[in-house]
N, C-alpha and C positions, 0 to 999 in steps of 0.2 A: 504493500500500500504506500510507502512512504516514498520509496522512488517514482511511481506514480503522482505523487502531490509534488515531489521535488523539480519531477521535469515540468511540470504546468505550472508552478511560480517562477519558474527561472524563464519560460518561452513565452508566458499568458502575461498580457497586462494584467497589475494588481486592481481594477477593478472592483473587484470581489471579493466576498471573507468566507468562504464557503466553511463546513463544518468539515472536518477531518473523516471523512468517508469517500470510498471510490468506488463507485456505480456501476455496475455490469450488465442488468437486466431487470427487466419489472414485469410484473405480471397482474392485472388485477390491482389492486390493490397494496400489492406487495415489490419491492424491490430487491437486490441480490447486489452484495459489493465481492470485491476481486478476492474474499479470502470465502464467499459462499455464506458469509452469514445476509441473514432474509431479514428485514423490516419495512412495517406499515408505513407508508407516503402518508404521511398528514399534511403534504406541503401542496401537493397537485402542479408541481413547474407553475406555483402562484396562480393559478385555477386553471391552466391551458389542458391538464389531464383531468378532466371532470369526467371522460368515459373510461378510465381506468388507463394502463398499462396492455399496450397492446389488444388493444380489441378485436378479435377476430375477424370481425365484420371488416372491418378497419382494413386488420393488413394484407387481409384475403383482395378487398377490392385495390389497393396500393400494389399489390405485386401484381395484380392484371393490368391497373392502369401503366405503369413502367415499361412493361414490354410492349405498349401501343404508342401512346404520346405524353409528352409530359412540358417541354417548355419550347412555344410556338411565337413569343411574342403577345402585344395585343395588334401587328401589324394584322392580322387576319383573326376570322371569326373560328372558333373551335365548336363542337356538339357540346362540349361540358359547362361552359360558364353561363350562358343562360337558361339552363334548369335551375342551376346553381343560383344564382342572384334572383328568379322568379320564385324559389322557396323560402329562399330568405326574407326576402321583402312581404310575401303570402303571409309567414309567421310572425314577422313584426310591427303590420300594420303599415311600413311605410312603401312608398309608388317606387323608388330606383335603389340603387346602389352601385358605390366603386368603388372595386376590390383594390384591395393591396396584401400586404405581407403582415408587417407588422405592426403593434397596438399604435406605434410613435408614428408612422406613416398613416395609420387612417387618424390618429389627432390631426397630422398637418393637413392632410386632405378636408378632416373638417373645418382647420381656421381659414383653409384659402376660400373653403365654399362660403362658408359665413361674410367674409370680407367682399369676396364679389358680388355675393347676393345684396351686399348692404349698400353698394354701390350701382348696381344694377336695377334693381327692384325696390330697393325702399329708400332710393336718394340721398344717400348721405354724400359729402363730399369728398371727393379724391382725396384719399389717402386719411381718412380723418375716423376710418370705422374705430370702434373698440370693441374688444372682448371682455369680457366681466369672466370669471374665474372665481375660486373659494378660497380661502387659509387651510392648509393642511391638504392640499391637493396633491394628485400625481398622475401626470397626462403623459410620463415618457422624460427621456433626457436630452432632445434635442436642444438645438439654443435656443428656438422659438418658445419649444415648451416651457423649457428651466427658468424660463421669462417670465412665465404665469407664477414658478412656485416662489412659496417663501420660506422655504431650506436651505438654508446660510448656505451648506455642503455641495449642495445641487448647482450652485451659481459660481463660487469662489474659483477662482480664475481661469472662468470660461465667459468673459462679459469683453465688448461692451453686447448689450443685448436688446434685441426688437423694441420698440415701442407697442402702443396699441394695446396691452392689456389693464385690465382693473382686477385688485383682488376687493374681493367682503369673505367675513366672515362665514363659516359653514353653519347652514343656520337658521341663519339669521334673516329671516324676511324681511324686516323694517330696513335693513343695512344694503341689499339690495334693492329694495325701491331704489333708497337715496340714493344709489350711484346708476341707476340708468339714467340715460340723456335723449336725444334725438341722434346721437353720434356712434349709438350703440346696439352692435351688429346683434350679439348674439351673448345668451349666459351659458358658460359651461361648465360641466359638473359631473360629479359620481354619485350617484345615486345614494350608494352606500362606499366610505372611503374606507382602498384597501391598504394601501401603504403607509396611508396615516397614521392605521392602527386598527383595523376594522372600527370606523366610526360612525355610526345611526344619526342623521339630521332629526329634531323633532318629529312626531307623527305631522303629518297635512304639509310640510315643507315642501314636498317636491311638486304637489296641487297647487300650491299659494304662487308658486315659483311659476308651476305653466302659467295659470292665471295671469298673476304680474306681466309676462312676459309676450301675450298674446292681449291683453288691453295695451300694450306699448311699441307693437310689432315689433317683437324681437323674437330673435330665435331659441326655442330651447334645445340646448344641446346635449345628450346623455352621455358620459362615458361607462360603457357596460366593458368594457373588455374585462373586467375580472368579475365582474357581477352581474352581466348575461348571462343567458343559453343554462338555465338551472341553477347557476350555486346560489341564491340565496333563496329557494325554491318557488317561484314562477319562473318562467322563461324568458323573463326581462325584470331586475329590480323596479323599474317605473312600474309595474303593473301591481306591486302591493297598494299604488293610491291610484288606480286608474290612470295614470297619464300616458298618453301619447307625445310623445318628444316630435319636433319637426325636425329635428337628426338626430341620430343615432349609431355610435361607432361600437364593433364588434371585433375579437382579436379572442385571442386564448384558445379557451375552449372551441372554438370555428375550426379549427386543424387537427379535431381530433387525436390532441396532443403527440401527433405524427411532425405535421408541418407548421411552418409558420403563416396564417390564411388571417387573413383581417378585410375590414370593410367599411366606410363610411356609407350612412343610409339615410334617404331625407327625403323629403315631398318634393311632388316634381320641378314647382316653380325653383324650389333650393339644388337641385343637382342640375336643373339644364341654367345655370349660369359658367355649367364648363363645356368648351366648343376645342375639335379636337388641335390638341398643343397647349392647352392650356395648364395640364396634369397627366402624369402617368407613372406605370414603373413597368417597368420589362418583365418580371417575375408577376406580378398582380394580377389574378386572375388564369394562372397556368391554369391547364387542362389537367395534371395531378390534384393542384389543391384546392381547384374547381370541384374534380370527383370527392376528393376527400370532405372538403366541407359540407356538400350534399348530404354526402353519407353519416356526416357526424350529426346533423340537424335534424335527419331520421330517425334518426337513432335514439335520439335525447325525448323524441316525440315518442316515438314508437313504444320506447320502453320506462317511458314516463318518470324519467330520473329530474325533472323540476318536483312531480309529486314526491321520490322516493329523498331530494336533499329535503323538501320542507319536512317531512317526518321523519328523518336519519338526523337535521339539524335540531328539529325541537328535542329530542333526545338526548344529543351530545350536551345540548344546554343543559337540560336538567341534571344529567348526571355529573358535569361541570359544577355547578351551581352546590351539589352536593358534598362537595369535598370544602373538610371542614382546613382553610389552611391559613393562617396569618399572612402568608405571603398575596394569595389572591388577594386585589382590591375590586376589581371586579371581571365577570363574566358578559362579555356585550356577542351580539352577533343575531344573522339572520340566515335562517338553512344552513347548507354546511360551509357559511361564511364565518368565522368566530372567533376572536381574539379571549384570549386571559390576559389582563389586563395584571403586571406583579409590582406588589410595590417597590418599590428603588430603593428605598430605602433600609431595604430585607433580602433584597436577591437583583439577579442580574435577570433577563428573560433569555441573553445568552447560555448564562452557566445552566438553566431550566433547559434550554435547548440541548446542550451539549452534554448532562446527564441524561436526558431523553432519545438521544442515541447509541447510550449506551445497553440502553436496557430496549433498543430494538423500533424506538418510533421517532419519526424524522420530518421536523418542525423548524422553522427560523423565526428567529426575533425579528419584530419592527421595531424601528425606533429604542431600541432595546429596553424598552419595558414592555411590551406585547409580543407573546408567541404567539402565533397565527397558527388556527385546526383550518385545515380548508383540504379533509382530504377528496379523494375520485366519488362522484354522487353515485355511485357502486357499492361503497363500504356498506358492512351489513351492522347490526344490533350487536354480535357478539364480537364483531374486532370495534366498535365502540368501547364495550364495556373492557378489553382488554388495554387499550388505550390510556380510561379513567384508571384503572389499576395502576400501571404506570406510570401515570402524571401524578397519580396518590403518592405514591413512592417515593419517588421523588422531590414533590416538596415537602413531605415529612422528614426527609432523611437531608435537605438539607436547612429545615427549619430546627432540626435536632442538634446540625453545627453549630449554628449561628447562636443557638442556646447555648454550646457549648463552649464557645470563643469566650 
């Protein structure tokens, strides 16, 4: 294992802090590192394996698609992408869409749409749109994005950076009103925020927000890429308050944790403000991750894994909720989206991580006071409960140091 981590920190950008494990194979629910020990994903590639670990269906239909076609361009039309894009748009209520790769390419796909539509259609002046955004966001790490956040780490010396965004509070209704104008394209947001920390806006925010937003013609913009397509159990977080977004970005889970498959999705007046040359990507929309997203969006329907996260996640909760531990400050989440919140002041969410791969279950810290459960909406009732066993464990046993320092 260790020459393994040796040669990917001496050839890999530092990047990343990954946890002391080398990955060989998954299956289901479960993973396999290079010395053959097995442990439960509670991490999901940050929800893009929400059908598990190799899905049959999956990689059955990926080794037929391989030896036929796979990357054509979008210079010409292929059989695969519009099945593909007309399922997507059927299930999400919105009229188009345009594929890309990844979650940070369908953000930028949504701020150019936003700004041309804001120019286009609802007259604002050259060069003058803005975006509104929340505190505690995460759209991606481009420069445009890292523009939006307000993560010291995220910005520090990678500026100077875009204009055109406003942050408010996550929230906070009253705080957006105040900052729309006539100047202002579109508000964008996560529904439920994952990298914050798993964070729940008020019950009616994300109503109050359509609302606001369409008394003002502005665009509401969702970002579901970690909380689409089931994990927080419907098949869109905006569907816990009824709304319909007039866009809608999709990534993760879309690639049936094969490939990297994303998409920006919006009403028609908001996607025909792109005319061809205005946007593309070479990869976006292949004939592979065409077939494969298809097949993943079937799949999540077919075998009803939005139902099986909202009742695999209400469970995780409760049995969450039941561990009696000084260190929990709180249990938040929604389906099998769900942070444990640890206090800082008592443990690391790190050192909670990295005991919890000892004992066979495999989790990352945010913000390192939050471990993130967000395992495959596959997982069943008794690798839950095996789980809570082992999170029990372990903060017992390191609440029993810290008693003992």
């Amino acid at each position: 294992m260790s020459n393994r981590i040796d040669l990917e920190s001496r050839y890999c950008a530092h990047n990343y802090h990954p946890l002391p494990v080398v990955l060989t194979r998954g299956e289901g629910v479960f993973v396999w590192d290079d010395a053959g020990t097995r442990y439960l994903d509670m991490m999901s590639a940050y929800s893009a394996v929400s059908h598990g670990h190799a899905h049959p269906r999956l990689v059955k239909l990926v080794q037929e698609q391989v030896g036929t076609l796979n990357i054509v361009s979008r210079a010409f039309h292929t059989d695969k992408l519009g099945p593909f894009l007309e399922r997507a748009c059927e299930l999400t209520g919105q009229d188009m869409a345009l594929p890309m790769n990844t979650g940070a390419e369908a953000v930028e796909t949504a701020i150019k749409a936003a700004r041309k539509w804001a120019y286009t259609v609802k007259g604002v002046p050259a060069d003058q749109a803005e975006i509104i955004a929340c505190t505690g966001n995460f759209h991606g790490r481009t420069i445009a994005i890292v523009a939006m956040s307000d993560e010291p780490q995220y910005k520090q010396g990678f500026g100077p950076f875009p204009g055109g965004f406003t942050l408010v509070d996550y929230g906070d209704i009253q705080a957006l009103e105040a900052a729309i104008n006539d100047n202002t394209a579109a508000f964008l947001l996560e529904p439920i925020q994952g990298e914050g920390g798993i964070v729940l806006p008020p019950p009616g925010y994300l109503k109050a927000a359509a609302e606001l937003c369409r008394k003002h013609n502005v665009l509401l913009i969702a970002d579901e890429i970690q909380t689409g397509l089931g994990r927080t159990g419907k098949l869109l977080a905006c569907e816990h308050e009824d709304v319909v977004p007039d866009g809608l970005i999709l990534g993760k889970a879309l690639g049936g944790g094969i490939l990297p498959v994303s998409m920006f999705l919006a009403r028609r007046d908001v996607m025909n403000v792109f005319t061809p040359g205005d946007h593309g990507s070479t990869f976006g929309g292949n004939p592979l991750g065409a077939a494969v997203g298809l097949e993943a969006l079937n799949i999540l329907v077919e075998d009803k894994l939005a139902e099986r996260s909202a009742e695999m996640g209400a469970y995780l909760v409760r049995r969450l909720r039941e561990i009696n531990s000084p260190l929990i400050s709180e249990v938040r989440g929604k389906g099998l989206f769900v942070g444990i919140e640890i206090d800082a002041e008592l443990g690391s969410a790190r050192a909670v991580c990295e005991a919890l791969m000892k004992r066979g279950l495999l989790s990352k810290e945010t913000h390192e006071t939050v471990v993130r459960l967000a395992p495959p909406l596959v997982i069943s009732k008794a690798e839950i409960d095996w789980a809570i066993a082992q999170i029990t464990v372990v903060l017992n046993e390191m609440d029993e140091l810290r008693l003992a320092s």
